[in-house]
C-alpha positions in Angstrom: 0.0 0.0 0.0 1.8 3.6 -1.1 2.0 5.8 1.7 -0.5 8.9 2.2 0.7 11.8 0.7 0.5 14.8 2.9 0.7 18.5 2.0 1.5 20.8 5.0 0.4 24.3 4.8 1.5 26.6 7.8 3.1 30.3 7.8 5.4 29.0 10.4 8.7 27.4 8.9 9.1 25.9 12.5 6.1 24.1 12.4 6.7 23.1 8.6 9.5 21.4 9.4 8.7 20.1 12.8 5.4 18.6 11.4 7.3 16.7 8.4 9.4 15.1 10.4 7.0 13.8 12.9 5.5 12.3 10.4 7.4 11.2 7.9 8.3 9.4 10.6 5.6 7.2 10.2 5.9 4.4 7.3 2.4 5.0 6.1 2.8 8.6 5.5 5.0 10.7 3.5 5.0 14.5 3.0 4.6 15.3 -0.5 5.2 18.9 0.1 4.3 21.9 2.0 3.4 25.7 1.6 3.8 28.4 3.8 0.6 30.5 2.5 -2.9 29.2 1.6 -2.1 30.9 -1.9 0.8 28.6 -2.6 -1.2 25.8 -1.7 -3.9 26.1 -3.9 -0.9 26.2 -6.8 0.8 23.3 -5.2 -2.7 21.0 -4.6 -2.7 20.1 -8.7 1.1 19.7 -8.9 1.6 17.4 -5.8 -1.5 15.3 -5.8 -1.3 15.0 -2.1 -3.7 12.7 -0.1 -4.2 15.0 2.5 -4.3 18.7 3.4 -3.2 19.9 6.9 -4.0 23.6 6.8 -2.8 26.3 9.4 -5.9 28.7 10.5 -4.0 31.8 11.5 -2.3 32.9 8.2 -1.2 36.0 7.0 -3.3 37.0 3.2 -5.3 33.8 2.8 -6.4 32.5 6.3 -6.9 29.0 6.7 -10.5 29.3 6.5 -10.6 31.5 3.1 -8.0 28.5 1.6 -10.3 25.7 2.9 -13.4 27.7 1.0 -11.5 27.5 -2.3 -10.0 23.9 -1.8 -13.6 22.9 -1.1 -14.9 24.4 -4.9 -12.1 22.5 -6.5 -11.4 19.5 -4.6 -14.7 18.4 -2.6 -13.3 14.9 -1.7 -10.0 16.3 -0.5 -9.6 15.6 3.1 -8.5 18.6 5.0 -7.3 19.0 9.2 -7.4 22.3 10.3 -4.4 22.8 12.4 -5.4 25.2 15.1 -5.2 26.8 18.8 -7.1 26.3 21.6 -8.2 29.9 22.1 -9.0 33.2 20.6 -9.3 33.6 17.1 -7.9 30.7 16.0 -10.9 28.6 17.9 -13.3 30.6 16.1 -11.9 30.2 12.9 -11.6 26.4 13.1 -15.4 26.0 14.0 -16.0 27.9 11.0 -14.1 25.7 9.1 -15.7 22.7 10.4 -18.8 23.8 9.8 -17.8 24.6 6.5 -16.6 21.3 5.3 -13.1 20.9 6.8 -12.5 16.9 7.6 -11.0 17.7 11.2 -8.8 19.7 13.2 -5.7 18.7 15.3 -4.3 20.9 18.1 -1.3 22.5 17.2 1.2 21.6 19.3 3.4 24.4 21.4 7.3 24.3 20.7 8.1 26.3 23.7 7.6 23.3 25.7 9.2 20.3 25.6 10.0 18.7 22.0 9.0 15.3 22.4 5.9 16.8 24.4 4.9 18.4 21.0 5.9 15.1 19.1 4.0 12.6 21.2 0.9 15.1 20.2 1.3 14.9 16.8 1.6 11.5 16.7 -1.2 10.4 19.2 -3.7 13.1 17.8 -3.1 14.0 14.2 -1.6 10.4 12.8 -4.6 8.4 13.7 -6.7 11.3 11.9 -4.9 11.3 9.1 -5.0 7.4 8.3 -8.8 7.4 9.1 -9.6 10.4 6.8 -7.8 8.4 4.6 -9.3 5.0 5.0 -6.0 3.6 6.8 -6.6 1.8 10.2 -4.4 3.2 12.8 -4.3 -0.5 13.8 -3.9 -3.3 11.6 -7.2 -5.4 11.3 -6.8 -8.7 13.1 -8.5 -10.3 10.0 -9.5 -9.1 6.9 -12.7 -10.9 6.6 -15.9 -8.8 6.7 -18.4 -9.3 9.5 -21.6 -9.8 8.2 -24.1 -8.0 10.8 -26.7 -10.1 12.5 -29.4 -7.7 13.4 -30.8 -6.6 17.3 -34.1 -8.3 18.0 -35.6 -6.1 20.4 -37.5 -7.1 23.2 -39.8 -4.7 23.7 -42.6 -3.8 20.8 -42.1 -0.3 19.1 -42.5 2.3 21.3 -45.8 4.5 20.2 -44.2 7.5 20.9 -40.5 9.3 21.2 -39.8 11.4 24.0 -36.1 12.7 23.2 -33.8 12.5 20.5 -30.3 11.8 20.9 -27.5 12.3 18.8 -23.6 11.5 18.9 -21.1 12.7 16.4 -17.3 12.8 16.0 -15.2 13.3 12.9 -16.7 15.5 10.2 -19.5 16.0 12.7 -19.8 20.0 12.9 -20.4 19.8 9.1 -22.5 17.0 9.5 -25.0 18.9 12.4 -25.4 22.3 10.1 -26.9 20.0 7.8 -29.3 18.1 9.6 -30.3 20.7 12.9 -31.5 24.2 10.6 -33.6 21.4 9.5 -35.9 20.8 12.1 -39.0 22.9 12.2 -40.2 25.6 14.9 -42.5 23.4 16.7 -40.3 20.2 16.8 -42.2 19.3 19.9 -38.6 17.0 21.8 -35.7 17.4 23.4 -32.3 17.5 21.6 -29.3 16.0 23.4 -26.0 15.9 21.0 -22.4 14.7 22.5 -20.0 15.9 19.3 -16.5 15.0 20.7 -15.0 18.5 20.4 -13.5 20.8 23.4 -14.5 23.1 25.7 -14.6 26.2 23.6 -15.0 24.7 20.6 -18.5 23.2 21.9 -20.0 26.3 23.2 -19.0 28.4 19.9 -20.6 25.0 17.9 -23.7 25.6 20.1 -23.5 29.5 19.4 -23.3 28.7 15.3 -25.9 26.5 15.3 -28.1 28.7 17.3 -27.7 31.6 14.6 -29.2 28.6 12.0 -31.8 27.1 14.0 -35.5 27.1 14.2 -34.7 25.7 17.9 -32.8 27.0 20.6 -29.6 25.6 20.5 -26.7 25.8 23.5 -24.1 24.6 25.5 -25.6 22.6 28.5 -24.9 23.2 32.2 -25.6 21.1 35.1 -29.4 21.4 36.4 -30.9 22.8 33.0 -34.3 21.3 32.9 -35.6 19.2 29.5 -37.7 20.9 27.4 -39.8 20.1 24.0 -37.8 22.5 20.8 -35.0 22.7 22.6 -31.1 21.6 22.2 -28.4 21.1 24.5 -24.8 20.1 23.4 -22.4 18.5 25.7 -19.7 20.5 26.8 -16.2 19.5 25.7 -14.3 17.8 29.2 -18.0 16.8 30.3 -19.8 13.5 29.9 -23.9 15.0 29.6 -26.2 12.8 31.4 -30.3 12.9 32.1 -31.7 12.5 35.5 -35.1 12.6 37.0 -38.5 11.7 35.5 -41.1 14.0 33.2 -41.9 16.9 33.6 -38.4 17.6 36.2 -36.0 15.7 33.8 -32.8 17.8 34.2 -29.3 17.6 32.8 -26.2 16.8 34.6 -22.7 17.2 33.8 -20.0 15.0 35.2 -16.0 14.4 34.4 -16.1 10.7 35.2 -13.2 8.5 33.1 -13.0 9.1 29.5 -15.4 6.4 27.6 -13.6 5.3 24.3 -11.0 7.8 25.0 -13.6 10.6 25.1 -15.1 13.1 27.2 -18.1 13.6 26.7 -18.4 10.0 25.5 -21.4 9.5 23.4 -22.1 6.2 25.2 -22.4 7.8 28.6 -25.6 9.8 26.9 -27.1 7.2 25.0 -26.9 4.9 28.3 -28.3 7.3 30.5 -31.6 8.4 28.0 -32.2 4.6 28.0 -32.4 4.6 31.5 -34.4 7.5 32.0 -36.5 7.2 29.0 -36.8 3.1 28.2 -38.1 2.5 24.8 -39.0 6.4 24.4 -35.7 7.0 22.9 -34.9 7.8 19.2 -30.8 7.6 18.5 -28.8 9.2 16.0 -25.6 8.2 15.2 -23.6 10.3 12.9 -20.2 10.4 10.9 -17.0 10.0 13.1 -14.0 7.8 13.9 -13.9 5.2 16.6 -16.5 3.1 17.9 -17.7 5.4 20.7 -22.2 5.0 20.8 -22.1 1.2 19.8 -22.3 0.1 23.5 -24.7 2.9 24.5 -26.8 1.6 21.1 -27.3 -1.7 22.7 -28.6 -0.1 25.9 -31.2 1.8 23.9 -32.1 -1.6 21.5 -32.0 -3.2 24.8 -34.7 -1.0 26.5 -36.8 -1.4 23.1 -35.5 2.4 21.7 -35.1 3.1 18.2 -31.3 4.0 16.7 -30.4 5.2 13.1 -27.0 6.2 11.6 -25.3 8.1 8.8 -24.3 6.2 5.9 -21.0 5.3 4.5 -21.2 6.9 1.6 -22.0 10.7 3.3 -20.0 10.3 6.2 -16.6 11.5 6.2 -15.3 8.6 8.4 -17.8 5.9 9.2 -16.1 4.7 11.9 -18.8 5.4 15.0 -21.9 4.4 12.6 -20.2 1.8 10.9 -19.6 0.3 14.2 -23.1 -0.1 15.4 -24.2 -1.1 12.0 -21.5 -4.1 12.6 -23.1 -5.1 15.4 -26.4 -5.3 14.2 -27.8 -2.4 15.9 -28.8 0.3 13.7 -33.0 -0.2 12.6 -32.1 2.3 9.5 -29.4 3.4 7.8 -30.0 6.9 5.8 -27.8 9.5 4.0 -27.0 12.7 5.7 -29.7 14.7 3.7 -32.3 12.6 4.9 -31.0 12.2 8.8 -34.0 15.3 9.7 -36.3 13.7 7.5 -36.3 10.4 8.8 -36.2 12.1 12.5 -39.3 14.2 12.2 -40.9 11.3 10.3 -40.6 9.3 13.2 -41.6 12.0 16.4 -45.1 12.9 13.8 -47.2 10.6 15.7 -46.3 12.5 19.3 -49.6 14.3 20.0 -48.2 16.7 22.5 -46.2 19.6 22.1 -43.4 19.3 25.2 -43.0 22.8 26.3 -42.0 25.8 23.9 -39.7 26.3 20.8 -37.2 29.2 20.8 -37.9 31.8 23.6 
């Protein structure tokens, strides 16, 4: 298998050459060039070929964000990780960019620190993205063959009603959401819980963008905010979001338990805790994003007779997290991302109630 072919585009000759040797370190990657300026990359993209983009956010002339608009007109399919800062602009920017189409982003490391500090980050945050954005398992398959799902046979009968929706995304996810949420009409009459594996900051300027394209109020959940019908909470980066209490008091609470699949908030802490609170009056999304982090929770919500759909392959940008729960037979439908809202509305018609107000 040829390695991936990664172009590197970064203002910063420091990090241009720190970044290629980290991973060109790596046997399944090579650096098939870099740029210092979004407008050298977009000369460079045709020449080079490269597999993969990383693209600097804060750039002098062509920002990160302006190059990732004009990468997306010419190359759609091109996947692109927005390499980016914690805080400030550069935060805002790569939310943007997210939204906006950009595969990922990877924290950029800080060089003031310790050198093999910044290297182990690189290597344990943006190798792994790399080979999944470009179909390459970050650990060889045990076996090649294919597992054939055997589907969940739910013990409970369909439930007659939903009573929340909850949805859990990863990679390509921010894209993914200001697809499917604008979507949703002004008297979607449910709860919204979404866990999108992202930081602190990044989460609550997610919530904040989303908000802006909403019919529903969209925001950044805090412990003790009570449930309500048209509205939608998203998990704050470094806390696992969690439901407690019964109808009409159900409230949220936020924990920092253990990572769950290496995340926190950990999609399968959500998806465990609505089947708990809500038994088979759950309806489950499951959206593009690498790992395997919902499949567990999945079976809770099969298990207490709740309903769970996922992104496809073909419209996800790494079908690792629905892929996974599809493998293990637990997925009742399987749609594109166009028709993820669709389906979701489809499915809450036959609740009779309106559950409190939409956007106040």
């Amino acid at each position: 298998m040829e390695p991936i072919r990664v172009l590197i585009v970064d203002d910063s000759a420091v990090i241009r050459r720190h970044l290629s040797e980290v991973l060109a370190s790596d046997p399944e990657i090579s650096i098939a060039g870099t740029a210092p300026s979004g407008q050298l990359a977009l000369v460079r993209i045709p020449e080079l070929k490269p597999d993969l983009v990383t693209l600097d956010v804060e750039m002098p002339g062509m920002n990160g964000l302006e190059t990732l608009v004009e990468i997306r007109k010419l190359y759609p399919r091109l996947p692109t990780i927005m390499f980016s800062t914690l805080t400030g602009p550069g935060a805002s920017a790569t939310v943007e960019a997210l939204a906006r189409g950009a595969s990922d982003y990877a924290l950029k490391p800080s060089l003031a620190g310790s050198a093999e500090a910044a290297r182990e980050r690189v290597l344990l945050e943006l190798v792994p993205k790399i080979k999944a954005l470009c179909r390459r398992p970050a650990v060889p398959a045990r076996s090649p063959a294919r597992h054939v799902p055997v589907p969940f046979v739910s013990p409970a009968v369909a439930p007659a009603r939903v009573d929340v929706v909850a949805i859990g995304s990863s990679t390509g996810g921010p894209n993914a959401l200001v697809e499917v949420i604008p979507q949703f009409p002004a008297d979607f009459p449910l709860p919204i819980l979404i866990v999108q594996h992202m930081p602190a900051m990044f989460t609550n300027l997610l919530a904040t963008r989303l908000n802006g394209m909403s019919k529903l109020k969209v925001q950044e959940a805090k412990d003790g905010d009570k449930l309500r019908g048209g509205q939608i909470w998203i998990a704050p980066g470094d806390y696992h979001m969690l439901v407690a209490g019964e109808t009409p008091d159900r409230q949220i609470v936020l924990n920092q338990n253990p990572p769950e699949n290496s995340c926190r908030p950990a999609v399968d802490c959500l998806f465990r805790s609505v089947a708990a609170s809500y038994g088979a009056h759950v309806l489950a999304v499951v959206l593009t994003g690498m790992g395997s982090d919902g499949t567990r929770g999945a079976e809770a919500i099969r298990k207490a007779g709740g309903t769970v759909v996922v992104q496809d392959e073909a419209s996800s940008v790494v079908w690792g997290m629905p892929g996974s729960v599809v493998s293990a037979g637990l997925a009742e439908k399987v749609c594109p991302l166009n028709e993820i809202a669709g389906e979701l509305v489809r499915r809450t018609a036959s609740r009779k109630t309106l559950a409190g107000s939409a956007r106040s």
